[in-house]
PLY file of the C-alpha trace (Angstrom):
ply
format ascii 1.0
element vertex 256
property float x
property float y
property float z
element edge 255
property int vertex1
property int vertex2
end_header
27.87 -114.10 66.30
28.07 -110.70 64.42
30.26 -110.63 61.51
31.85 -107.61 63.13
32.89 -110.71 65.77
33.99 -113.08 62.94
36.43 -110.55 61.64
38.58 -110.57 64.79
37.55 -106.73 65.37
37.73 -105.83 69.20
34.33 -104.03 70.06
33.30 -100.33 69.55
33.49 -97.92 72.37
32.81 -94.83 70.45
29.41 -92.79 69.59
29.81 -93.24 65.71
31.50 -96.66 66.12
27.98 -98.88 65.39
27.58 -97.05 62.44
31.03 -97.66 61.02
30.76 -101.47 61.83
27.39 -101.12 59.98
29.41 -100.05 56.97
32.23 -103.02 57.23
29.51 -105.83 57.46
27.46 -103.99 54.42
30.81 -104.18 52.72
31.95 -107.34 53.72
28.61 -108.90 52.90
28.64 -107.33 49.65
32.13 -108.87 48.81
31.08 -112.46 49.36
28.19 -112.23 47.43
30.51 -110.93 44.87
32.61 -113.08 45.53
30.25 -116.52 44.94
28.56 -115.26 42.32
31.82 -114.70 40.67
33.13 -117.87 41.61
29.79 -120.00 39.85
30.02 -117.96 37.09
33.55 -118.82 36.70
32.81 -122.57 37.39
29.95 -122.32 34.83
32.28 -120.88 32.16
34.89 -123.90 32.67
31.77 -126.43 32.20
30.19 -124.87 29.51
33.64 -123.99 27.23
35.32 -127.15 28.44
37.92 -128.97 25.60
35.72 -131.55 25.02
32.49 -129.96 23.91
34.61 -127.10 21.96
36.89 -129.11 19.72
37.53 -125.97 17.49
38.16 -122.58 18.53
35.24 -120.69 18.21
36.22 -117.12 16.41
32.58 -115.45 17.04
32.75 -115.91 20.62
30.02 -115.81 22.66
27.22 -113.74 21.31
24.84 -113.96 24.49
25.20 -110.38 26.30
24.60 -111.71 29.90
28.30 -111.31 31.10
27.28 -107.51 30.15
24.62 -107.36 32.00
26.50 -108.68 35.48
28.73 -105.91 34.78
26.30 -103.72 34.36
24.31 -105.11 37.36
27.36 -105.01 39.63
28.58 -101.04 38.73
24.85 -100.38 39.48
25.14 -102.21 42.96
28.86 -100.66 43.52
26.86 -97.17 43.06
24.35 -97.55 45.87
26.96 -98.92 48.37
28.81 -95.68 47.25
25.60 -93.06 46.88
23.15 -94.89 49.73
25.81 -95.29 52.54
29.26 -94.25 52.04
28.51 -90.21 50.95
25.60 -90.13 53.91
28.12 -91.32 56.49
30.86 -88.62 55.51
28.61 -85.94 55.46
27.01 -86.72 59.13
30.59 -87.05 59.73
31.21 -83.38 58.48
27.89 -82.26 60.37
29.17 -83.78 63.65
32.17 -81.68 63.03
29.98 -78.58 63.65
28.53 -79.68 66.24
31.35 -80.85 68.34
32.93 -77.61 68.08
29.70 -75.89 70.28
29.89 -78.53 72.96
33.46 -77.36 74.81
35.21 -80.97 73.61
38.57 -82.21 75.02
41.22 -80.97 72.95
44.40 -82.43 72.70
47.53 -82.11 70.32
49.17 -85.97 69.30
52.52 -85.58 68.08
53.91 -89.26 66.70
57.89 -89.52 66.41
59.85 -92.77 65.67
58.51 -94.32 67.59
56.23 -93.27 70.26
53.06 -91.13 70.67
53.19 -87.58 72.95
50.21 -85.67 73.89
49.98 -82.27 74.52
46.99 -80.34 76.32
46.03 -77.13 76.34
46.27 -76.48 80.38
43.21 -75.04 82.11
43.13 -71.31 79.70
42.34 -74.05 77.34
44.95 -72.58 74.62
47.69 -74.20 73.44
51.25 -72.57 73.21
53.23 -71.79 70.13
55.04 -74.14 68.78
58.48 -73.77 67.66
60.57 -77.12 66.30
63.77 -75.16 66.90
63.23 -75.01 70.32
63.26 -78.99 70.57
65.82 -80.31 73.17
65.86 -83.61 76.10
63.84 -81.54 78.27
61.31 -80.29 75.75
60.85 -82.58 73.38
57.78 -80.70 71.12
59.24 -77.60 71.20
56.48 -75.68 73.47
57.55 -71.94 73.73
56.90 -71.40 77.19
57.22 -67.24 76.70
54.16 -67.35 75.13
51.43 -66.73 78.10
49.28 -69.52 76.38
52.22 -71.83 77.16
52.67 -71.43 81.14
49.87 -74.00 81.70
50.73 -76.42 79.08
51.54 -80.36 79.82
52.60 -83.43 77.92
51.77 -86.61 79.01
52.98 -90.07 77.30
49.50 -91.37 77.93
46.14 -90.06 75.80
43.42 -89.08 78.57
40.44 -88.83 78.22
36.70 -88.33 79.99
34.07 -90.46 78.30
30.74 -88.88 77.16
32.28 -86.10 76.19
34.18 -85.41 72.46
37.38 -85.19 71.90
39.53 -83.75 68.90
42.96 -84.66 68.52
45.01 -82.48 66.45
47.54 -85.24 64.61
50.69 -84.50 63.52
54.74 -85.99 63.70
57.77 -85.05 64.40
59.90 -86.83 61.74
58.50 -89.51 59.41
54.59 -89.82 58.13
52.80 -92.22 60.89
49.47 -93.16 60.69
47.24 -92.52 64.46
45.19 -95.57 64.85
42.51 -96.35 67.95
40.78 -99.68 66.76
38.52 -99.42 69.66
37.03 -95.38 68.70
37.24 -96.30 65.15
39.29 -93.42 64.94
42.29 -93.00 62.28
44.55 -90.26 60.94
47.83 -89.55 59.01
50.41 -87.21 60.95
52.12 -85.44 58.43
55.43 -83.48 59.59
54.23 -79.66 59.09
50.46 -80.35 59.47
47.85 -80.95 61.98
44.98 -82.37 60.89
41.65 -82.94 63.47
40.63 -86.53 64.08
37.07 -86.51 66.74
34.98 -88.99 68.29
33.11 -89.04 71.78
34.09 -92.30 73.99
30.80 -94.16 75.19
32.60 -96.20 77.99
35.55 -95.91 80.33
38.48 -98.54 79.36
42.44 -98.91 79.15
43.30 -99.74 75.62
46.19 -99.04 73.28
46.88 -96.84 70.43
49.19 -98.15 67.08
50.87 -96.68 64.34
49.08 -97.76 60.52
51.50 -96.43 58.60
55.17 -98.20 57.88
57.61 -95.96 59.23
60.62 -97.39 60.16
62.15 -100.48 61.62
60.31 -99.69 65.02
57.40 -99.42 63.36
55.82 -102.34 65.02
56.31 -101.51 68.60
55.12 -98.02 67.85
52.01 -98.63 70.28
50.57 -96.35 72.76
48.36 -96.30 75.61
44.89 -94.34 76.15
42.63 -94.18 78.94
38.72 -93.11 79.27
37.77 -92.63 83.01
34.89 -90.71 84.18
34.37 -86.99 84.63
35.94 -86.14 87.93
38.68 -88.25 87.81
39.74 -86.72 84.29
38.96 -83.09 85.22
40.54 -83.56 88.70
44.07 -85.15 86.84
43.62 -82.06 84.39
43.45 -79.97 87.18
46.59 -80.99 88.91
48.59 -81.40 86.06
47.33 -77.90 84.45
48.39 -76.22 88.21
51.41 -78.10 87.99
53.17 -77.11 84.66
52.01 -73.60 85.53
54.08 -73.31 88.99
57.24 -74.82 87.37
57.42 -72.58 84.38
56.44 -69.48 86.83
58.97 -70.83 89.08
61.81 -71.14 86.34
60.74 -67.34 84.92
0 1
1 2
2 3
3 4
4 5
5 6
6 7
7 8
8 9
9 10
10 11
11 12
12 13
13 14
14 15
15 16
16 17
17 18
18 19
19 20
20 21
21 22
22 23
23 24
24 25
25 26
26 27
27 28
28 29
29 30
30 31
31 32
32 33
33 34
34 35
35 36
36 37
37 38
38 39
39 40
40 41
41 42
42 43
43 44
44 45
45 46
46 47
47 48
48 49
49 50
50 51
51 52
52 53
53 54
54 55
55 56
56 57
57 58
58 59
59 60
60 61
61 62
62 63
63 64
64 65
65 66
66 67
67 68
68 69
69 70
70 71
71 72
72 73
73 74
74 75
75 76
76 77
77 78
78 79
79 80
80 81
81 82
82 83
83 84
84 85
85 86
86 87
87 88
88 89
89 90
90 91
91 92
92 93
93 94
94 95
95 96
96 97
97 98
98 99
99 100
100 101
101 102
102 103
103 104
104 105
105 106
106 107
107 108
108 109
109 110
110 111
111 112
112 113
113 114
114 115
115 116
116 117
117 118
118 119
119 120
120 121
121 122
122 123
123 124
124 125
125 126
126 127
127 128
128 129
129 130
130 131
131 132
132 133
133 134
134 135
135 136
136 137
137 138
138 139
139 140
140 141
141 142
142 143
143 144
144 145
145 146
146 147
147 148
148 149
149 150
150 151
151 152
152 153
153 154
154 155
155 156
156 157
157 158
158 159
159 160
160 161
161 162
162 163
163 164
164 165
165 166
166 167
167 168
168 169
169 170
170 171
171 172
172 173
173 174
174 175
175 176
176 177
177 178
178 179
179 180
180 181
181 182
182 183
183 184
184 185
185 186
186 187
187 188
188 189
189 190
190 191
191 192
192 193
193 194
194 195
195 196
196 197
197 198
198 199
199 200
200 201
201 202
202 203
203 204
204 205
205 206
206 207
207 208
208 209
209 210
210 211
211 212
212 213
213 214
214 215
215 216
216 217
217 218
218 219
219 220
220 221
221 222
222 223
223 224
224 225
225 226
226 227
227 228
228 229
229 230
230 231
231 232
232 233
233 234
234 235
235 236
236 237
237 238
238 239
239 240
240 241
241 242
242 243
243 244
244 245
245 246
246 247
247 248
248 249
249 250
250 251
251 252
252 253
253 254
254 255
């Protein structure tokens, strides 16, 4: 059993999600050998320094330098788990960025409010409408200005959708209070941060129901803050896209 398993962390089902649980066993494993050596040192120091060998308080101390030298050894240790894996995973992190931006991804705006999750696509021109918090009301709850062209195709939905194989980039932000946008399953996490968007990408590798939570303490409905989020295949995303792209757009030509 992985240690991945051990830790009571449900299984990846995004591209970069191996190499992230890569990272938390490297981690983890580094911890407990930290964490015995420590611990025998410890017990060694208790043995060796014990009442009954050290009558008299010795005001030298100990003059050996090898507690130095585990210091030393650890900082140098702490360095390569910093240098060899952490920096290298960021930046192939930034250069997937690039990339994702040439291959057409899913785009979708998550706006968290105490306490839910709303999502908000772009409609088929693929352009989201302006957004303008004044215009916030029961029947338009993120404040979509639907006289902006870019607008007329626009649709919300209460459930994240998305096609697997292909990226996605969520634009995070919030309504009210700072929440935290957390899919255990993508290994996926961002702050949304009232006044801000900030991109959060990943490309699904299998189709699944799962859920969505909030990470970040934000009120006393902070734990039922959970969402839902579905990966199904091509057609059936692009053909729910389609309908609900067509859809919004007849309404708001309807209501003009």
């Amino acid at each position: 059993m992985s240690l991945i398993k051990l830790l009571g962390i449900p299984e990846s089902y995004s591209q970069h999600g191996p190499q992230v649980d890569h990272l938390i066993e490297v981690i983890h494993w580094f911890m407990l050998a930290l964490f015995v050596g420590w611990s025998i040192f410890f017990l060694v120091c208790l043995f060796k320094f014990r009442k009954s060998k050290n009558p008299k308080a010795s005001y030298q101390g100990v003059r050996s330098h090898l507690s130095t030298h585990l210091e030393i050894g650890v900082i140098l240790i702490e360095a390569v788990l910093l240098l060899g894996f952490a920096f290298p995973l960021w930046a192939e992190r930034v250069d997937d960025w690039k990339t994702v931006q040439e291959m057409n991804p899913t785009r979708v705006r998550v706006v968290g409010w105490q306490f839910g999750w709303t999502y908000h696509y772009p409609g088929a021109d693929g352009k989201f409408g302006r957004i303008d918090p004044q215009l916030i009301s029961g029947t338009n709850e993120l404040g979509i200005d639907y006289s902006d062209p870019n607008a007329l195709d626009d649709f919300t939905s209460p459930i994240l959708k998305l096609p697997v194989n292909r990226p996605a980039v969520l634009n995070v932000t919030s309504k009210d209070v700072i929440h935290n946008y957390s899919i255990v399953p993508m290994r996926a996490q961002q702050d949304a941060i009232p006044g801000q968007e900030h991109a959060l990408w990943f490309t699904p590798i299998k189709t699944m129901e799962t859920y969505v939570i909030c990470g970040q303490l934000c009120g006393e409905g902070h734990a039922n803050m959970v969402g839902s989020m579905e990966v199904g295949d091509d057609k059936e995303f692009d053909q729910w896209f389609s309908e609900q792209s067509a859809a919004a757009l007849k309404s708001h030509q309807a209501t003009e």
